[in-house]
C-alpha positions in Angstrom: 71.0 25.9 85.6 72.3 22.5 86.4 70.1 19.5 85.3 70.1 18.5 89.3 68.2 20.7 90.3 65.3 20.5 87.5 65.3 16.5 88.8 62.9 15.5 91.4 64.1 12.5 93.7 61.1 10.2 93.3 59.6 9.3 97.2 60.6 5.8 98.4 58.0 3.6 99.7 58.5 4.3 103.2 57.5 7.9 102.6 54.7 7.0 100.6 52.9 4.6 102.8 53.4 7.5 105.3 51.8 9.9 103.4 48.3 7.6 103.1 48.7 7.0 106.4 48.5 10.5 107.3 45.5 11.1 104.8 43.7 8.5 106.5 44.4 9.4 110.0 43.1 12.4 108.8 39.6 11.0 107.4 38.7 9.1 110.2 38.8 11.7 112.6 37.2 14.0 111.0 34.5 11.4 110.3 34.3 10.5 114.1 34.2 14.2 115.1 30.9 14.5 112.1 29.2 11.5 113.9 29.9 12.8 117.4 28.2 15.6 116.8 25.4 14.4 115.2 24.8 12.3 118.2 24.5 14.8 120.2 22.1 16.8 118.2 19.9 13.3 118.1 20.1 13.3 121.8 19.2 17.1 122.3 16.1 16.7 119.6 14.6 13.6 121.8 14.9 15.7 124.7 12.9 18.1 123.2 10.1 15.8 121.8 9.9 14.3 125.2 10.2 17.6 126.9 7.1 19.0 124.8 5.2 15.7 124.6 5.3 15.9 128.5 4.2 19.6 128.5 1.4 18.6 125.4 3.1 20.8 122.9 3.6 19.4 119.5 5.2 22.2 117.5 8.6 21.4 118.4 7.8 17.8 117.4 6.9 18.6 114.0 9.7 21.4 114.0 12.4 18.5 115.2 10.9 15.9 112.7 11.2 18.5 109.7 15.0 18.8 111.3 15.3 15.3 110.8 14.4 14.8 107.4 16.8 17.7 106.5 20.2 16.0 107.9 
């Protein structure tokens, strides 16, 4: 076994700023994609408290409050 091979070229700066680059690419979507989603479950729990306050039904209020609290 040569002594090369055990050797590791360090990265150069170029391929390290890469690297975070990619790891934050990385974070922000997946951030965005968390957020987009609880949007939409905000948006489909109003519709429901509206939906039931305009029938006079106020288990799915407490039901989507108690959802609420959770997230």
């Amino acid at each position: 076994m040569s002594k090369d091979r055990a050797y590791q070229i360090p990265p150069t700066k170029k391929q390290e700023t890469m690297v975070k680059r990619n790891k934050t690419k990385f974070k922000i979507d997946s951030h965005f994609l968390l957020s987009f989603v609880n949007y939409y479950i905000l948006i489909f729990l109003i519709n429901k408290v509206v939906s039931s306050l305009r029938r006079g039904k106020f288990k799915y209020i407490i039901f989507s409050f108690n959802f609420f609290i959770l997230e």
